[in-house]
Every structure is written in structure tokens, then in C-alpha cells.
N, C-alpha and C positions, 0 to 999 in steps of 0.2 A: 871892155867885154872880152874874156875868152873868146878861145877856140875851138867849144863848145859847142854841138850841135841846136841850129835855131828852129822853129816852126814856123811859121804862120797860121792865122786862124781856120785859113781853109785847110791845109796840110794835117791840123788835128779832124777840124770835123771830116773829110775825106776818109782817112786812119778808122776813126772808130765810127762813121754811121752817123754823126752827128748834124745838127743845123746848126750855123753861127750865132744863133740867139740860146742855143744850151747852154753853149762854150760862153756866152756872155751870161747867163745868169749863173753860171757857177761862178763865173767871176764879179758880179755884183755879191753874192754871198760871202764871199770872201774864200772861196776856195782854191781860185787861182788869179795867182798876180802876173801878169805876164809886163815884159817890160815893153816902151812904148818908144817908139822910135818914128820918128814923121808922123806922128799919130797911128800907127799902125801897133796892132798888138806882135811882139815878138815872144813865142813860147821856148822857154828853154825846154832841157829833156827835162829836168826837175819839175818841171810844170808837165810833162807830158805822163811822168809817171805818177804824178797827184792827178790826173786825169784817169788812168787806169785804175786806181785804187777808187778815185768816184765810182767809175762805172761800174766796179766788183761790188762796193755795197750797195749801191743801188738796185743791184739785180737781187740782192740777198734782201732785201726790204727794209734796209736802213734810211732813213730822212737825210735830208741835206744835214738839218742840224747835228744830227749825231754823227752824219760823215765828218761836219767839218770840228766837230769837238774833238773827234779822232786826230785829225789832223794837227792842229794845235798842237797836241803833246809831241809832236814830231821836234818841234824849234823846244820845248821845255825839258825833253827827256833826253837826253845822251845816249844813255843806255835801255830807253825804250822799257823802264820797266811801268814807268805809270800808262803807258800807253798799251803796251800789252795784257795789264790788267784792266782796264777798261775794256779792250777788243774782247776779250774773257770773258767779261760782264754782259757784255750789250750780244756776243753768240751765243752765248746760255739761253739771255734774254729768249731772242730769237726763233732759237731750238724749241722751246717750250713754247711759244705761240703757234708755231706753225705743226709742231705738233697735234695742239690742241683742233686745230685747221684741218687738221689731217683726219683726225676720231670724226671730225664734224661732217666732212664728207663723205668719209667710208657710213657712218651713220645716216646721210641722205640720200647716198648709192643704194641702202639696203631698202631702206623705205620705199624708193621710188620702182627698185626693182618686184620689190614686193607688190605693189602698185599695178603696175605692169602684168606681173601674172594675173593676176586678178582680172583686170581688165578684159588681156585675152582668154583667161577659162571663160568667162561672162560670153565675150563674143563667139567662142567658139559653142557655147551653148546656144545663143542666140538669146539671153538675156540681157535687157538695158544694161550699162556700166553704172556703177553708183557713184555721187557724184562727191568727190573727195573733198 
């Protein structure tokens, strides 16, 4: 082994906010391997920063599975170009749903705001509300 900075399981989950059974089902998925010494998991940094790039897609609303197809092309591309044109593909993706997410709420904002007035003219007339 190098002389490489090591982890422990508690060390990452501490770091990022984590419980030891996350950091264990990323690693039943296959997205991190950490090496195993007395039976203890030992994280390298290389595993610390395939941690970080979990947690960035995840918060962007990427799946385990497309996190870890991402990954994958890390060991296949050298130069990162099939990997960055997938990451291309799958933020397009992305973009465009949450987009679509986005019209969808501004469009239940107006509604409900609409709603809303109505309710209070009603009340402020002191007529029933009507029932939506």
C-alpha cells in the first residue's frame, strides 16, 4: 500500500453527513470498493472522491444506476471523452425534465394563487367559497 491518504468508514460518513449503511450500499452497488484490512473497510482518497461525485449527482437527481455507469467509463476512457459525452447526454437529459418541473409548478403556483383570490374576495364578501 502507498502512502496515500486512508479513511475509515466513519471518517467518510462524518466528512459528508453520511450513515455507515449509505457508504455500505454504495458499496454493494458497486460504486465504491474500498480495500479491507482486518476486515475493516479502508477508503482511499480515490474512493473518497468517487464519493463526492456520488453525492453531486445525487443531489442533481441522477440514479445510483446512471451514477455508476458514469463511473465505469472513468477505468475505460483515458481521455474521458466517452465519459464526458455521456455526462452531456444524461445533463441535457436532466435540464429538460426539470425544466419541464419547473413550467409545472409555476403553472400550479398560478392556479392555486388564483384560488386563493377568489376564496378571499368570497370571504371578504361574506359569500360561501366554492368548492374546488
Amino acid at each position: 500500500m502507498n502512502k496515500e491518504k486512508l479513511y475509515g468508514i466513519s471518517d467518510l460518513a462524518d466528512e459528508f453527513g453520511l450513515t455507515h449503511r449509505a457508504i455500505r450500499l454504495y458499496e454493494d452497488k458497486g460504486l465504491l470498493s474500498p480495500q479491507r484490512i482486518n476486515g475493516a473497510r479502508i477508503y482511499t482518497y480515490r474512493d473518497r472522491a468517487r464519493l463526492i461525485i456520488i453525492l453531486r449527482a445525487k443531489r442533481m437527481g441522477f440514479s445510483l444506476q446512471e451514477i455508476g455507469e458514469y463511473l465505469e467509463l472513468y477505468a475505460l476512457d483515458d481521455g474521458q471523452y466517452e465519459q464526458n459525452r455521456l455526462l452531456l447526454t444524461r445533463v441535457e437529459d436532466r435540464i429538460s425534465r426539470l425544466e419541464q418541473q419547473q413550467a409545472d409548478l409555476e403553472q400550479t403556483l398560478s392556479e392555486l394563487q388564483t384560488i386563493k383570490q377568489q376564496v378571499m374576495d368570497r370571504l371578504r364578501m361574506g359569500k360561501p367559497a366554492a368548492v374546488v
